[in-house]
N, C-alpha and C positions, 0 to 999 in steps of 0.2 A: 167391230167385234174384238176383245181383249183375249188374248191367250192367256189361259191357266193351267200350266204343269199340275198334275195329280201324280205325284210320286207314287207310282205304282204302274204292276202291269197285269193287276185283274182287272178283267172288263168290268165286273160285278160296280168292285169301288166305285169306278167312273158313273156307272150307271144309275149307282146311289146318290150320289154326289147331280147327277141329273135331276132325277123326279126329287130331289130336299130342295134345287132351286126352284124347277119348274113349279112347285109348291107354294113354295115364296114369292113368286112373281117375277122372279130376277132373270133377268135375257140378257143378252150380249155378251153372255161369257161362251169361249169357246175352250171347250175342257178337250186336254189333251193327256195322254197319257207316255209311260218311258219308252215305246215301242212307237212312239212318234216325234222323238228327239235323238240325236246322236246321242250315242252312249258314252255314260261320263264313269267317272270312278264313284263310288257307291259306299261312302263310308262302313263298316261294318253297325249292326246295331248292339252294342256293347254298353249301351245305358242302363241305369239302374232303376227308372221308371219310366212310363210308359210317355208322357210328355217329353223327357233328354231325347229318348228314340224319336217321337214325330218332328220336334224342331229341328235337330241333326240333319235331317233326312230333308224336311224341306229347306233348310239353309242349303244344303249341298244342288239339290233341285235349281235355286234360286240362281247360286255363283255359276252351276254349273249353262243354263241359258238364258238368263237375263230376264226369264220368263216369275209372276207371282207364282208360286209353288205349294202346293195343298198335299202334307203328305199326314199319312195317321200310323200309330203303333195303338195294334191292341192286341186281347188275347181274355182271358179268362181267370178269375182269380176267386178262388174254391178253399172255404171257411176252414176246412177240416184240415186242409193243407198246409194254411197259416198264408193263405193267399198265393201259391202257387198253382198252375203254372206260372202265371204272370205274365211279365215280358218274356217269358222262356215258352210261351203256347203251343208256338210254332212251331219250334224243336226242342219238343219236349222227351220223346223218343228219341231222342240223338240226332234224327234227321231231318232237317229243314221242310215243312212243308207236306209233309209227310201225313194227313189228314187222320184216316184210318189207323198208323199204328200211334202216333198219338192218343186219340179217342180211347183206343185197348186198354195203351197203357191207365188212364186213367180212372177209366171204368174198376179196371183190375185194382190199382189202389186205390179206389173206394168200396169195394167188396164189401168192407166187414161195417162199414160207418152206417146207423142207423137212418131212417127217414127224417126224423128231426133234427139234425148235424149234418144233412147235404146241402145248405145255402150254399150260392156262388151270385158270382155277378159278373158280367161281360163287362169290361172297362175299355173306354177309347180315348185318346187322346189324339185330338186332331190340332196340327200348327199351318198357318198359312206364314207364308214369309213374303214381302212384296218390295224391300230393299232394303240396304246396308246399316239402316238404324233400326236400333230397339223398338222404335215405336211403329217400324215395318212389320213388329213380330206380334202374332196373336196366338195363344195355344189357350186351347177349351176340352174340357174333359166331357167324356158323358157314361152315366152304368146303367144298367141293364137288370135288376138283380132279380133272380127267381132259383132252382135245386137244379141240382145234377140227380137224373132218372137213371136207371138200373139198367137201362135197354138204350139203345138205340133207337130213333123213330123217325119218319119221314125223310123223304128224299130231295130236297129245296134244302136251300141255303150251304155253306161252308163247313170247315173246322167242326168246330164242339156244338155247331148249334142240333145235328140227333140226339144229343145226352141232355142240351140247356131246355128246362120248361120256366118258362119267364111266372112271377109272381102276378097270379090272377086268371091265369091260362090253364085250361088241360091238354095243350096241344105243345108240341116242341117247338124250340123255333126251327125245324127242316121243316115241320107240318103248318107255317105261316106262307100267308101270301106277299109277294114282297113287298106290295102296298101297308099291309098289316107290321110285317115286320119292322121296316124306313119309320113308320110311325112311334113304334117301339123303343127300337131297337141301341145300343149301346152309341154307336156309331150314328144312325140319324141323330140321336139328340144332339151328340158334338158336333155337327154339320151346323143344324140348325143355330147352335150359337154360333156358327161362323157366320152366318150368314151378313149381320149388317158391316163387316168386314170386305165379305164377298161382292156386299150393294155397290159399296164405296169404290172399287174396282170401275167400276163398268162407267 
């Protein structure tokens, strides 16, 4: 069995990062997460796009246990805004993490922006890093793109996904199954290019 850090310490990620292998066919990997490694220093995410953030993160992951490291930056990037949040999703409110006044905010500066100018698109960048040379490094993007809704809706999933209604859907992504979503979603398809990276691991 190989150990792979998943830089992160939602369970969600890991669990995504699951069912995208166990989909693939891929076993032997035993995914671990930062609340199952000693605690290391944690570069800040200060990149200017979403890829600088997930490689950073899994470089740091990598030097930090010697472990392959699977880390992702993502967030939401909204037409009207000129693609903000962005890398700023998170603490976009000010405060880190912060789900709800986030969302507010957003909703709130989208107030006046018609039905035809609410595209967005969920953007992920996932990097794996598995040693000290360039060719150790893999980073893959994936988007998501469908409107920001005027409301709120469902109770599943994170972040923006109450406002996000994916392109071809009447349903938000809170109101997806996370089967349905993984299938979808911003973040599964960047998995999925990891994956023959991920094979080669095991």
């Amino acid at each position: 069995m190989t150990g792979i850090l998943v830089a992160s310490r939602n369970p969600k990620k890991l669990a995504e990062l699951r069912r995208v292998l166990d989909g693939a066919g891929v076993s032997g990997l035993e995914l671990l997460s930062l609340s199952d490694v000693p605690p290391y220093p944690e570069a800040p995410e200060t990149g200017a796009t979403f890829e600088s953030n997930a490689l950073a993160k899994a470089r740091d992951g990598f030097l930090a246990t010697g472990l392959p490291c699977v880390a992702d930056d993502s967030g939401l990037a909204v037409e009207a805004l000129n693609g903000m949040p962005g890398v700023l999703s998170a603490r976009w409110s000010g405060r880190h993490g912060d789900d709800e006044a986030n969302l507010q905010l957003l909703l709130a500066q989208m107030s006046d922006i018609p039905d035809e100018r609410r595209g967005a698109a969920f953007v992920s960048a996932c990097a794996l890093v598995s040693g000290d040379q360039l060719a150790d490094e893999h980073v893959v993007r994936g988007e998501w793109p469908g409107v920001i809704a005027r409301a709120p809706r469902g109770a599943g999933g994170f972040g923006y996904d109450p406002i996000f209604v994916p392109d071809g859907s009447d349903r938000s992504a809170a109101e997806l199954s996370p089967q349905d979503k993984d299938a979808a979603s911003h973040r599964g398809r960047a998995l999925r290019l990891l994956v023959p990276a991920l094979r080669a691991l095991v």
